[in-house]
Predicted model as a PDB file, atoms N, CA, C, CB and O in Angstrom, pLDDT in the B-factor column:
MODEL        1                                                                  
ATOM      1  N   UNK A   1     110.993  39.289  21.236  1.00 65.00           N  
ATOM      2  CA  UNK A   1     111.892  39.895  20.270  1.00 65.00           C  
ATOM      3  C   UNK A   1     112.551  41.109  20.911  1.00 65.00           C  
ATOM      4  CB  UNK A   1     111.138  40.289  18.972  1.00 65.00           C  
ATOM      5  O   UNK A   1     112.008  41.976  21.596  1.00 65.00           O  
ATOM      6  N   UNK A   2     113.739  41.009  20.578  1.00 72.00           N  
ATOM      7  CA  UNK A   2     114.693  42.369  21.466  1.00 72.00           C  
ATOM      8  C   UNK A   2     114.561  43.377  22.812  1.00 72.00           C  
ATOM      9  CB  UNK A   2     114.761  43.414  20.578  1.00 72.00           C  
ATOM     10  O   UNK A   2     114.584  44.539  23.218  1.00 72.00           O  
ATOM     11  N   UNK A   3     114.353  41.500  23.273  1.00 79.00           N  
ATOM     12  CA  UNK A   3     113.891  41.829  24.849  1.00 79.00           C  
ATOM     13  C   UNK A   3     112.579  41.727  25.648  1.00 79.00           C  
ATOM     14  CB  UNK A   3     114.093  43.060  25.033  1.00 79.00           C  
ATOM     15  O   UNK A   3     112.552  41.716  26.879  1.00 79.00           O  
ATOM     16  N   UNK A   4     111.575  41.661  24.917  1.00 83.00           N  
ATOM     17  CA  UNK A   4     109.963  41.952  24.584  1.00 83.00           C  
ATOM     18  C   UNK A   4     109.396  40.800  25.235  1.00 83.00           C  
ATOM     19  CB  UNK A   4     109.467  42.019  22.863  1.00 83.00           C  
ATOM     20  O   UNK A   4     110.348  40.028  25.127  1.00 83.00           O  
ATOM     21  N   UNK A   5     108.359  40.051  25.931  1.00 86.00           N  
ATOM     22  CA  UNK A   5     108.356  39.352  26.440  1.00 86.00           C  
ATOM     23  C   UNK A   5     106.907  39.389  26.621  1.00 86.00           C  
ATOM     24  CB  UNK A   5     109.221  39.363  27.222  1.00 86.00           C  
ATOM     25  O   UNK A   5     106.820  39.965  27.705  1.00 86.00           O  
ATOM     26  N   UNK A   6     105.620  39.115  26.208  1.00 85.00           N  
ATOM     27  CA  UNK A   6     104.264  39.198  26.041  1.00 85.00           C  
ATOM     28  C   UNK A   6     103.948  37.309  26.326  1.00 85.00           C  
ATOM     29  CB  UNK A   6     103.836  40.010  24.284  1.00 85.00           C  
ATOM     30  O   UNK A   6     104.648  36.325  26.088  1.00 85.00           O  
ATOM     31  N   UNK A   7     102.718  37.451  26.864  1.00 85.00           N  
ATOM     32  CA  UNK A   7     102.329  36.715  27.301  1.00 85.00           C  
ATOM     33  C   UNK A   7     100.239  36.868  27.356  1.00 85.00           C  
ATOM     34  CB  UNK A   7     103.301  36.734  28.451  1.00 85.00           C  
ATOM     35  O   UNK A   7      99.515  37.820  27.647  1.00 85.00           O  
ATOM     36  N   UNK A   8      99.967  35.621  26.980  1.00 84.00           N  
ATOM     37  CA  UNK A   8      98.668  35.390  26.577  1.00 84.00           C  
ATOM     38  C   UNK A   8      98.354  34.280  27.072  1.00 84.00           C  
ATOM     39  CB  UNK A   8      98.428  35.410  25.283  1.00 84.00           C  
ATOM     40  O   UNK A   8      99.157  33.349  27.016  1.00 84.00           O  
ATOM     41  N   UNK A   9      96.952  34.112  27.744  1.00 83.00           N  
ATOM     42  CA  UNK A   9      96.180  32.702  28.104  1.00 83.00           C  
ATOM     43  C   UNK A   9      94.498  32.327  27.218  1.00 83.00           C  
ATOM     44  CB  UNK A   9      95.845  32.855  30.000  1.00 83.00           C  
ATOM     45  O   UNK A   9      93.400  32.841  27.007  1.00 83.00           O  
ATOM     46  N   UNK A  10      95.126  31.336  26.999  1.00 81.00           N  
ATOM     47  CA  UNK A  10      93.541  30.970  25.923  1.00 81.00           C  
ATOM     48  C   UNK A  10      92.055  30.731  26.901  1.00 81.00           C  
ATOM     49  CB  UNK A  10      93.803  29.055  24.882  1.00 81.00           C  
ATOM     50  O   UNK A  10      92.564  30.012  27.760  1.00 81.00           O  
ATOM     51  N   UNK A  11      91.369  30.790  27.100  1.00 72.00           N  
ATOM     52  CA  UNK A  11      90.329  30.801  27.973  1.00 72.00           C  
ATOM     53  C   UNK A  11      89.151  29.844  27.295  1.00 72.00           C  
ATOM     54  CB  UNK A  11      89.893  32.335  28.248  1.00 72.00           C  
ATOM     55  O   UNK A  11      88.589  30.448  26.381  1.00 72.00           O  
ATOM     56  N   UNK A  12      88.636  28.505  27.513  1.00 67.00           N  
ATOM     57  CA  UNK A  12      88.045  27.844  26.395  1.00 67.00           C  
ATOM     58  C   UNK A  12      86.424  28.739  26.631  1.00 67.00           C  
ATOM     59  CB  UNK A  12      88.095  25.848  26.565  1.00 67.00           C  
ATOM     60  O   UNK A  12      85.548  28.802  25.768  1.00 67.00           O  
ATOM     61  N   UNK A  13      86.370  29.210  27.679  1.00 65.00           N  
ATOM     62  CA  UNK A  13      84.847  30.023  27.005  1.00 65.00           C  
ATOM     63  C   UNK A  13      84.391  30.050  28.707  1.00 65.00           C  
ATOM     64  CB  UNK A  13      83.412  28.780  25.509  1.00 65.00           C  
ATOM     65  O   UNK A  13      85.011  29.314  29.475  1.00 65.00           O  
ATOM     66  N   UNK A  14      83.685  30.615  29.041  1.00 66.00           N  
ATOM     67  CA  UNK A  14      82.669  30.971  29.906  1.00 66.00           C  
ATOM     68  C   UNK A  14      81.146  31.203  29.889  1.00 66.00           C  
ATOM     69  CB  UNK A  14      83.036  31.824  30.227  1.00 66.00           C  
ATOM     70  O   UNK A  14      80.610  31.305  28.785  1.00 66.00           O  
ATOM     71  N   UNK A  15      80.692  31.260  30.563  1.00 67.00           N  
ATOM     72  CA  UNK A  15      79.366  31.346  30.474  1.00 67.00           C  
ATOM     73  C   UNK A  15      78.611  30.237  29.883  1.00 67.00           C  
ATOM     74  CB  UNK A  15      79.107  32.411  29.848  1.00 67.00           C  
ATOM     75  O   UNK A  15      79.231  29.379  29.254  1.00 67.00           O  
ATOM     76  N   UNK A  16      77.068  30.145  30.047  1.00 71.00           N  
ATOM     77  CA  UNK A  16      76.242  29.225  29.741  1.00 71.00           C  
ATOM     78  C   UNK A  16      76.309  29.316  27.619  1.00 71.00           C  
ATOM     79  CB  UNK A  16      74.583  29.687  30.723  1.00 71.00           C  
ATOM     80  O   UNK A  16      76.078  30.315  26.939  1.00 71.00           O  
ATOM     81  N   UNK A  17      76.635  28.128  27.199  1.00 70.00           N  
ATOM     82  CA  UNK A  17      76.330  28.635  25.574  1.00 70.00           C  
ATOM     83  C   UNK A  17      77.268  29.148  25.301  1.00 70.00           C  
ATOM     84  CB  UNK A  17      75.243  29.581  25.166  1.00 70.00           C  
ATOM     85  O   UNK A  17      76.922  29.843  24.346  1.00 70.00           O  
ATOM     86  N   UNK A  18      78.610  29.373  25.521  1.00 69.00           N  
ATOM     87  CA  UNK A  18      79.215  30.542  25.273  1.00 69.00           C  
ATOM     88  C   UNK A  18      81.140  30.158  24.498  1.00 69.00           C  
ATOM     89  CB  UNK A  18      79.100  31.421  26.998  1.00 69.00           C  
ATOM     90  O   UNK A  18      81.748  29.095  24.623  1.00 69.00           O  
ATOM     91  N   UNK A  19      81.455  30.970  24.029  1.00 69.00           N  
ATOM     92  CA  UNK A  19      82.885  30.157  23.443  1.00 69.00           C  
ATOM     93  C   UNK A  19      83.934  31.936  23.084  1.00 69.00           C  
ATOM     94  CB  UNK A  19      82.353  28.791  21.325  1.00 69.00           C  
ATOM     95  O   UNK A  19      83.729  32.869  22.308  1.00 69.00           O  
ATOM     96  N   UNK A  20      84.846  31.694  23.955  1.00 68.00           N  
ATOM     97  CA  UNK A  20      85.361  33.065  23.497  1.00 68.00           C  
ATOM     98  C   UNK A  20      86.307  32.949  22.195  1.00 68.00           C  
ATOM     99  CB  UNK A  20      86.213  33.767  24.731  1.00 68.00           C  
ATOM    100  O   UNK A  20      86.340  31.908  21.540  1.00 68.00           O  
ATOM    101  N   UNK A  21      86.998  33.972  21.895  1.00 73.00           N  
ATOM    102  CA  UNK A  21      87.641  33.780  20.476  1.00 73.00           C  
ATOM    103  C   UNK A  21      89.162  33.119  21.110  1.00 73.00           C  
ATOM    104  CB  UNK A  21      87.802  35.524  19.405  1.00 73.00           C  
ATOM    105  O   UNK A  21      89.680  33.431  22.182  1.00 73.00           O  
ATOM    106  N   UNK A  22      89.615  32.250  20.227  1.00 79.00           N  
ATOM    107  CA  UNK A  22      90.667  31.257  21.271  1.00 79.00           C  
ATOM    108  C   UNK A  22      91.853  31.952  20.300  1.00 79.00           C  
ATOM    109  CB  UNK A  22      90.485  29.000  21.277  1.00 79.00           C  
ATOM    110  O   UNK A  22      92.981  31.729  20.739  1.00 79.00           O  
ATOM    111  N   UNK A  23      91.817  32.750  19.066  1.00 83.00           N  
ATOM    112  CA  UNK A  23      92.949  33.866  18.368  1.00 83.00           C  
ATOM    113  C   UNK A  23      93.590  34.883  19.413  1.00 83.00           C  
ATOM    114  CB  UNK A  23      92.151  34.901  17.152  1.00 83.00           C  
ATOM    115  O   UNK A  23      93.114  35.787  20.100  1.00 83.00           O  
ATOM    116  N   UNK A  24      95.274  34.190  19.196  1.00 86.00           N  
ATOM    117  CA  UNK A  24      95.882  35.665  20.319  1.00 86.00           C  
ATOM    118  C   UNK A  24      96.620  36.653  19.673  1.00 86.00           C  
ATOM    119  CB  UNK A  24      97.031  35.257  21.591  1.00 86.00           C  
ATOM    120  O   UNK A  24      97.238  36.131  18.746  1.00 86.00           O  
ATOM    121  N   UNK A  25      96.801  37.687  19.740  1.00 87.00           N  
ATOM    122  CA  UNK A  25      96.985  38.361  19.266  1.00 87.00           C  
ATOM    123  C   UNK A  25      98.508  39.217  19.633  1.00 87.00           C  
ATOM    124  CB  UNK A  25      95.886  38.741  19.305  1.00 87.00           C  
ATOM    125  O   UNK A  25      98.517  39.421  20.847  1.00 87.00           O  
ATOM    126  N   UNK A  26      99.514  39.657  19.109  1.00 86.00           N  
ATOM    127  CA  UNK A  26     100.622  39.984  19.629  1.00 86.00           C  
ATOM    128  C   UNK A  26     100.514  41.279  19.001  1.00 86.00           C  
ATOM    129  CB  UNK A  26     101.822  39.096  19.408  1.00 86.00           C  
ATOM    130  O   UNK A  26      99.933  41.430  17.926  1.00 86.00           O  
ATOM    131  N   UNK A  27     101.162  42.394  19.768  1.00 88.00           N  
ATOM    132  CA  UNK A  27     101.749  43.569  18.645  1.00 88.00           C  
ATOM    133  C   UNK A  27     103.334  43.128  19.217  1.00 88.00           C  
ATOM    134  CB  UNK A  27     101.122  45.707  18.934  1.00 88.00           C  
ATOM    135  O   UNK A  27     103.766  42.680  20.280  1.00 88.00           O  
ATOM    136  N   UNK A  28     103.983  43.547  17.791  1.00 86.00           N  
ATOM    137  CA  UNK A  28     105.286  43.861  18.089  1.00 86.00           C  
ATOM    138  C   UNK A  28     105.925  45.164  18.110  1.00 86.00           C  
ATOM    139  CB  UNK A  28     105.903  43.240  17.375  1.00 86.00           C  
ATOM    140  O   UNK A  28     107.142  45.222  18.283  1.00 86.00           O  
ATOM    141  N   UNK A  29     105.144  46.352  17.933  1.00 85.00           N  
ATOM    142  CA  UNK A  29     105.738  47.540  17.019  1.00 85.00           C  
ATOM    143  C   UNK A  29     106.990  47.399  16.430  1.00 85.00           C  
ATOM    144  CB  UNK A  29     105.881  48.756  17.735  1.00 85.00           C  
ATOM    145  O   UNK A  29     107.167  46.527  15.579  1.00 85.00           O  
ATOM    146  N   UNK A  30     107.935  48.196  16.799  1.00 86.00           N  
ATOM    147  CA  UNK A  30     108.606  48.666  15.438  1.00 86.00           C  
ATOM    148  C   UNK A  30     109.557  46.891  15.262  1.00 86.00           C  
ATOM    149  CB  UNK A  30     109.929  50.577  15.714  1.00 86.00           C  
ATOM    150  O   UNK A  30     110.560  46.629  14.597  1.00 86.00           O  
ATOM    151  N   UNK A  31     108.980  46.275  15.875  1.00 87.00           N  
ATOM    152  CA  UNK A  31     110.219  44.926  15.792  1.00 87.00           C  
ATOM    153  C   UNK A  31     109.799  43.600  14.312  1.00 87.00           C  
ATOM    154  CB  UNK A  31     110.051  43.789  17.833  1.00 87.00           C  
ATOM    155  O   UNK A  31     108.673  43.206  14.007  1.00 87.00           O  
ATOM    156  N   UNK A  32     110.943  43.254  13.759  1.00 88.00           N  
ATOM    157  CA  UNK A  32     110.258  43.053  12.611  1.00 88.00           C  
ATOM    158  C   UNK A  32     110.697  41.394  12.449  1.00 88.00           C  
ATOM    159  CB  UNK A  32     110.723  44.195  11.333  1.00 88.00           C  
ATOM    160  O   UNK A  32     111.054  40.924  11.369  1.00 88.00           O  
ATOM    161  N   UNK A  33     110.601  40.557  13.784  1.00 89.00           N  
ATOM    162  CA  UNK A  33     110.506  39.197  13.740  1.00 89.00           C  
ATOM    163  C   UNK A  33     110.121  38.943  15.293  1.00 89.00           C  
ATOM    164  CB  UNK A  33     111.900  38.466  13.167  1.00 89.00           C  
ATOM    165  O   UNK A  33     109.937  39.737  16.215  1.00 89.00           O  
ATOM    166  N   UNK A  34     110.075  37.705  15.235  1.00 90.00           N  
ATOM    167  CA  UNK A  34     109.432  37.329  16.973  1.00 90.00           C  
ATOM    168  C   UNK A  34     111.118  36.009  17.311  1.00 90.00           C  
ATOM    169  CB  UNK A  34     106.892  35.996  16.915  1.00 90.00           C  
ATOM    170  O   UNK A  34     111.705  35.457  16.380  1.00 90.00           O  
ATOM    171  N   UNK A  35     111.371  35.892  18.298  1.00 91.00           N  
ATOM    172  CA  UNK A  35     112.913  35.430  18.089  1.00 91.00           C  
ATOM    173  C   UNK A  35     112.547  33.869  18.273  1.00 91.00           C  
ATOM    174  CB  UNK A  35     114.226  36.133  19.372  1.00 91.00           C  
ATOM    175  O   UNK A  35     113.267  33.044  17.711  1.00 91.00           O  
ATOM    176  N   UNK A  36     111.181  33.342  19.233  1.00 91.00           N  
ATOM    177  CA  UNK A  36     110.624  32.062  19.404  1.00 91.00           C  
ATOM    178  C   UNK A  36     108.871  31.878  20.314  1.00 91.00           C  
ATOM    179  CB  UNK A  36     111.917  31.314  20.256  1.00 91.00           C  
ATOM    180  O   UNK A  36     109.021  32.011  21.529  1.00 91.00           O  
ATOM    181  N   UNK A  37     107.854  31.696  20.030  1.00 91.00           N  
ATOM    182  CA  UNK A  37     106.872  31.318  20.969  1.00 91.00           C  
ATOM    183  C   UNK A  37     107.269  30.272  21.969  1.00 91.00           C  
ATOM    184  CB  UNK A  37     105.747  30.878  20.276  1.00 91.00           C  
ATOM    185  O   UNK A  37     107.940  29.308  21.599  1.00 91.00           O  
ATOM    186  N   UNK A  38     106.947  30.392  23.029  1.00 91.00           N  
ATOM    187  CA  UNK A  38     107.011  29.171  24.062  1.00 91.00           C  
ATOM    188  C   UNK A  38     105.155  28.912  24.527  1.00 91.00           C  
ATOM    189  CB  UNK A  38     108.225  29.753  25.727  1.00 91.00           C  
ATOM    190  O   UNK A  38     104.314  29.707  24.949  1.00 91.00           O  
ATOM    191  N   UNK A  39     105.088  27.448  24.208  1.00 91.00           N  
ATOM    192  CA  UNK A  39     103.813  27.266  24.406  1.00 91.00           C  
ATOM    193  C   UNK A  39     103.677  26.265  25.187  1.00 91.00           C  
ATOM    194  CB  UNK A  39     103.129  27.138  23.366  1.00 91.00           C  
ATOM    195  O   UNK A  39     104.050  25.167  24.775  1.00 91.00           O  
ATOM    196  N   UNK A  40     103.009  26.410  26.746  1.00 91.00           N  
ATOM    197  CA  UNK A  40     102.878  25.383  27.655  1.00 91.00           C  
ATOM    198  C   UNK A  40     101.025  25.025  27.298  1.00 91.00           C  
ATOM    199  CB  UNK A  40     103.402  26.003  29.445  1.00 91.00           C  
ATOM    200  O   UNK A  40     100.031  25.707  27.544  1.00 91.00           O  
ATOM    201  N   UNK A  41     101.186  23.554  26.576  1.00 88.00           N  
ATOM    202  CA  UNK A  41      99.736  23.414  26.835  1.00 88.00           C  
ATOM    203  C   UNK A  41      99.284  22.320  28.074  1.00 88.00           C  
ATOM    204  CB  UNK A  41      99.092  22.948  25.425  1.00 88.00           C  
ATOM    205  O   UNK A  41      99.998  21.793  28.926  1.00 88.00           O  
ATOM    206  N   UNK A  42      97.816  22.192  27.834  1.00 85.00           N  
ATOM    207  CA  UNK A  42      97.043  21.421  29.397  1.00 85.00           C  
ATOM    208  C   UNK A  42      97.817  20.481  29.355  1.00 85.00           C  
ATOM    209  CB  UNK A  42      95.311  20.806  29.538  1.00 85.00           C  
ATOM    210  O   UNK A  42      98.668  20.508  30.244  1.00 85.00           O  
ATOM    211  N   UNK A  43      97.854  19.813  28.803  1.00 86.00           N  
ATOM    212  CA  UNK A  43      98.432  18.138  29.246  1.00 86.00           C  
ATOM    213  C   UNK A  43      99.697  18.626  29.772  1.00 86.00           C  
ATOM    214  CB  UNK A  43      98.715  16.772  27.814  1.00 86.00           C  
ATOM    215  O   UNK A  43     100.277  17.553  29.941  1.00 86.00           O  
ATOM    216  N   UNK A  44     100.471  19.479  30.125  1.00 88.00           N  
ATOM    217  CA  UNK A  44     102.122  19.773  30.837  1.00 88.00           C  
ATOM    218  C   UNK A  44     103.362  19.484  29.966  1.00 88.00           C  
ATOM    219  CB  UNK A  44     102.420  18.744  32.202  1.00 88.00           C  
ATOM    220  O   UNK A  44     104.499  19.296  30.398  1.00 88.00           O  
ATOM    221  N   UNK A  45     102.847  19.476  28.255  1.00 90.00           N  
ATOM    222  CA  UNK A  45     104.052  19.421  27.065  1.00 90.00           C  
ATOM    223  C   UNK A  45     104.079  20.645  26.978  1.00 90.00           C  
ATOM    224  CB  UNK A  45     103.871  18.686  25.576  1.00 90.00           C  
ATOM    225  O   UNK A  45     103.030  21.279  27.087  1.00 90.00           O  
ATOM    226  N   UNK A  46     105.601  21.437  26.704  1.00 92.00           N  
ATOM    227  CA  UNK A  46     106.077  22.789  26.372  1.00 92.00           C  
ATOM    228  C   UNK A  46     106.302  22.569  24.924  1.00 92.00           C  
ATOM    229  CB  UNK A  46     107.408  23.317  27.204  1.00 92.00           C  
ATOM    230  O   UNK A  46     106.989  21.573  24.698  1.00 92.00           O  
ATOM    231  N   UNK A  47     105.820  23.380  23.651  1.00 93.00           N  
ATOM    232  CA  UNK A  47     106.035  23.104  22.525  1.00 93.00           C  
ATOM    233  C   UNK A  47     106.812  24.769  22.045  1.00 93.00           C  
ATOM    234  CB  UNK A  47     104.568  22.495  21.811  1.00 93.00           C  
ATOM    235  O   UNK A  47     106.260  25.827  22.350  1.00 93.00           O  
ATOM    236  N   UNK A  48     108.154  24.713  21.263  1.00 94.00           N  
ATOM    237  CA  UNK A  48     108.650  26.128  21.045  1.00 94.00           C  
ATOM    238  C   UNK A  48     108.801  26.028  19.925  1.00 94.00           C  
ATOM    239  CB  UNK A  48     109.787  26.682  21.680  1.00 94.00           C  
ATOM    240  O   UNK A  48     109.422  25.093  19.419  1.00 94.00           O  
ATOM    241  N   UNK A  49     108.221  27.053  19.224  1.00 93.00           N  
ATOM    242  CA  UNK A  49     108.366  27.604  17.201  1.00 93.00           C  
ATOM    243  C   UNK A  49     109.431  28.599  17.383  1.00 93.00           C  
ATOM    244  CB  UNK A  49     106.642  28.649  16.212  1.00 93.00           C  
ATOM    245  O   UNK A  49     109.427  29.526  18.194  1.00 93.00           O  
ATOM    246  N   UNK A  50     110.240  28.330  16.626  1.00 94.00           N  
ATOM    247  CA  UNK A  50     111.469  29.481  16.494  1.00 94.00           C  
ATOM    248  C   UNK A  50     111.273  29.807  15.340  1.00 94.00           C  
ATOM    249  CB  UNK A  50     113.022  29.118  16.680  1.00 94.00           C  
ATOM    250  O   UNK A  50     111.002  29.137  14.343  1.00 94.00           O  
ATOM    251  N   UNK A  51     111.488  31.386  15.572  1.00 94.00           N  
ATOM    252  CA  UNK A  51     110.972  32.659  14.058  1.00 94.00           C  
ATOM    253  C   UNK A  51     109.461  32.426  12.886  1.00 94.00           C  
ATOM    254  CB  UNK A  51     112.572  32.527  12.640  1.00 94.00           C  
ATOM    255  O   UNK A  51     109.159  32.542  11.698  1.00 94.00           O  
ATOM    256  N   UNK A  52     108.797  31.979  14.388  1.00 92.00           N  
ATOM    257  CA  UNK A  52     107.259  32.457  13.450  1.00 92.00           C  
ATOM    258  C   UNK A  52     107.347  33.488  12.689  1.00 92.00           C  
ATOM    259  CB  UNK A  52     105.986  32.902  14.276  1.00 92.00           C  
ATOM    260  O   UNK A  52     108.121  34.432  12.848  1.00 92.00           O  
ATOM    261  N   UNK A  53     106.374  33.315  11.637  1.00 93.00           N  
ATOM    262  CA  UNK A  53     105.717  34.468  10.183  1.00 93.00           C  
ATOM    263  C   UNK A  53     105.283  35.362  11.548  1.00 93.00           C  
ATOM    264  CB  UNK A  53     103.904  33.749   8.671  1.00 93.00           C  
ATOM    265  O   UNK A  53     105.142  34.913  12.685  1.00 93.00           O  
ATOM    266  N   UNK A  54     105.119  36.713  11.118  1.00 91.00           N  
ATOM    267  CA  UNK A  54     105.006  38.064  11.439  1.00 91.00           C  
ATOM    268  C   UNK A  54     103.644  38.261  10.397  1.00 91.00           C  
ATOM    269  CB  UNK A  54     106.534  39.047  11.126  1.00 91.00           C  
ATOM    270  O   UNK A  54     103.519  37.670   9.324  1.00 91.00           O  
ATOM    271  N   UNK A  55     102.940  38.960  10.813  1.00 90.00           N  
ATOM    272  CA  UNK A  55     101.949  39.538   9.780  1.00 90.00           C  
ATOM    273  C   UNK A  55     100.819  38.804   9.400  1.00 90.00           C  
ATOM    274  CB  UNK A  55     102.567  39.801   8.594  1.00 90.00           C  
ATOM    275  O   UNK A  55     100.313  39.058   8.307  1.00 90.00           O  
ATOM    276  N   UNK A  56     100.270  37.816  10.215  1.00 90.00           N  
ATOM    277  CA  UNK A  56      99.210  36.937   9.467  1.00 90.00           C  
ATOM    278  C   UNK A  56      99.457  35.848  10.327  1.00 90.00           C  
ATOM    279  CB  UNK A  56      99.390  36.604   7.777  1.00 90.00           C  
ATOM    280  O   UNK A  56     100.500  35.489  10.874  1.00 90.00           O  
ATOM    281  N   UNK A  57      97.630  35.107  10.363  1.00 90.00           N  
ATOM    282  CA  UNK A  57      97.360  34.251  11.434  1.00 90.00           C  
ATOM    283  C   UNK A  57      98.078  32.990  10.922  1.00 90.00           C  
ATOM    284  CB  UNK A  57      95.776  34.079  11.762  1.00 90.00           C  
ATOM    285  O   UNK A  57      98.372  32.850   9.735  1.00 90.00           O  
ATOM    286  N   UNK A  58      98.397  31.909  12.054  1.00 91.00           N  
ATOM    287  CA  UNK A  58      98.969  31.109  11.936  1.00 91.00           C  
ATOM    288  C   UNK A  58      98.336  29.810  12.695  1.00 91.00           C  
ATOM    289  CB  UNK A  58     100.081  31.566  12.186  1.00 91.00           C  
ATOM    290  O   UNK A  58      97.661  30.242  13.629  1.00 91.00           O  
ATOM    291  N   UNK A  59      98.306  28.766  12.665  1.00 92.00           N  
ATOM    292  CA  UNK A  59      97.894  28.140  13.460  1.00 92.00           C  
ATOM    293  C   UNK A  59      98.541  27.332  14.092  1.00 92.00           C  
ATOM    294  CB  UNK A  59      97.166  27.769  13.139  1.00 92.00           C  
ATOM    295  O   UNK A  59      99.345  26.741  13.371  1.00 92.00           O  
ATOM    296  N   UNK A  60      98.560  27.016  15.181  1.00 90.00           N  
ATOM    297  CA  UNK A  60      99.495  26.218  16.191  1.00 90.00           C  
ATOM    298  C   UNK A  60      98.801  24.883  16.711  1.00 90.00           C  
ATOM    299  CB  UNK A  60      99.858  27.179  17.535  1.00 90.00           C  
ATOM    300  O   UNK A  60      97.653  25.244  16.973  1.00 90.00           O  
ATOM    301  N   UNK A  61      98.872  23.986  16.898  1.00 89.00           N  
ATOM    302  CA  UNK A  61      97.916  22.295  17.243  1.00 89.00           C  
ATOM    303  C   UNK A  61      99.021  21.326  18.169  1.00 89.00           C  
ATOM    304  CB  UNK A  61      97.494  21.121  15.311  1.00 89.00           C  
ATOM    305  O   UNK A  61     100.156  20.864  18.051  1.00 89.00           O  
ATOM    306  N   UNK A  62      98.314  21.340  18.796  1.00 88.00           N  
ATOM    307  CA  UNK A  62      98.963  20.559  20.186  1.00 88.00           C  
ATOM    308  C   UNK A  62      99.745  19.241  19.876  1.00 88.00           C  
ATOM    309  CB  UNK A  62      97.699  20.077  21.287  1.00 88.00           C  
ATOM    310  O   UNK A  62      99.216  18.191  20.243  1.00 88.00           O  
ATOM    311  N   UNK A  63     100.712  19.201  19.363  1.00 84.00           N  
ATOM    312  CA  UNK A  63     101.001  17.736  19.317  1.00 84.00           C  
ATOM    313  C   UNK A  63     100.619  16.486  19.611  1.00 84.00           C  
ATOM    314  CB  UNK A  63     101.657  17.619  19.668  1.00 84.00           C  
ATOM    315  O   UNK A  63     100.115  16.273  20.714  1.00 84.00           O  
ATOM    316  N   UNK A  64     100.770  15.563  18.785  1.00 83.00           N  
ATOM    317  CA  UNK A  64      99.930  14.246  19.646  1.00 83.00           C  
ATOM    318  C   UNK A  64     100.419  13.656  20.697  1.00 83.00           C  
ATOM    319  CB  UNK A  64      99.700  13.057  18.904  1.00 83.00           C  
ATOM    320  O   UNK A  64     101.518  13.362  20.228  1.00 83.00           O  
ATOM    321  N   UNK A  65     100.435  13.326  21.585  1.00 77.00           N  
ATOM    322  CA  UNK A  65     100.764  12.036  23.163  1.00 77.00           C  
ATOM    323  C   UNK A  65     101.107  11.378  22.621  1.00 77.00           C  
ATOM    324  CB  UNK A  65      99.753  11.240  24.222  1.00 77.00           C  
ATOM    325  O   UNK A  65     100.233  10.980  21.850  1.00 77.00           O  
ATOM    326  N   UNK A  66     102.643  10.564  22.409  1.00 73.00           N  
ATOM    327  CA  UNK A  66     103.002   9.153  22.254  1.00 73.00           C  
ATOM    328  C   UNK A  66     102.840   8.518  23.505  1.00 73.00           C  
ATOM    329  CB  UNK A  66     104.380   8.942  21.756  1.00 73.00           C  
ATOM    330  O   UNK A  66     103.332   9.146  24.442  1.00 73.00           O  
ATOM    331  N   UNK A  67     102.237   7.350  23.812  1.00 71.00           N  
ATOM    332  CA  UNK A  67     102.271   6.251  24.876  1.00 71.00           C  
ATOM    333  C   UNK A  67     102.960   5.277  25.064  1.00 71.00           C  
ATOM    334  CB  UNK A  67     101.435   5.731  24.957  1.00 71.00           C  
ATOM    335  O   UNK A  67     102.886   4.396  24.207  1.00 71.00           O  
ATOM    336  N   UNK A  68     103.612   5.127  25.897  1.00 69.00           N  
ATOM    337  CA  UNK A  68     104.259   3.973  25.629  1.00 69.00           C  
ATOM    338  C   UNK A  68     103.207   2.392  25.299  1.00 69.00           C  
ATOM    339  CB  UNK A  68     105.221   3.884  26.958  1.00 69.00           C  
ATOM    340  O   UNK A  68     103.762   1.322  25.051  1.00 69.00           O  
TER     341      UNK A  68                                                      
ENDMDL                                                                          
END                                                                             
């Protein structure tokens, strides 16, 4: 958003037993929309939300694989 450019990696967990929190977290300060997420997941699909909610968790889910 107005230039802003943050960036986050999900980490599925480490350690023996162990699972970290897979919630990312953005500040925007004084900016009062996000303009689009760009999300590269494992399988090598780029998925982009234009003007996510601000203010409250959201959840995002990997699209399914069509096969031919």
């Amino acid at each position: 958003a107005s230039g802003l450019t943050q960036r986050r990696v999900v980490d599925g967990g480490s350690g023996f037993a162990s699972q970290n929190d897979r919630r990312l977290h953005f500040g925007l300060g004084t900016r009062e929309w996000v303009d689009r997420l760009v999300i590269n997941w494992p399988s090598g699909e780029q998925q982009i939300v234009t003007r996510p909610p601000i203010d409250r968790i959201i959840t995002i889910t990997e699209p399914a694989r069509v096969t031919p």
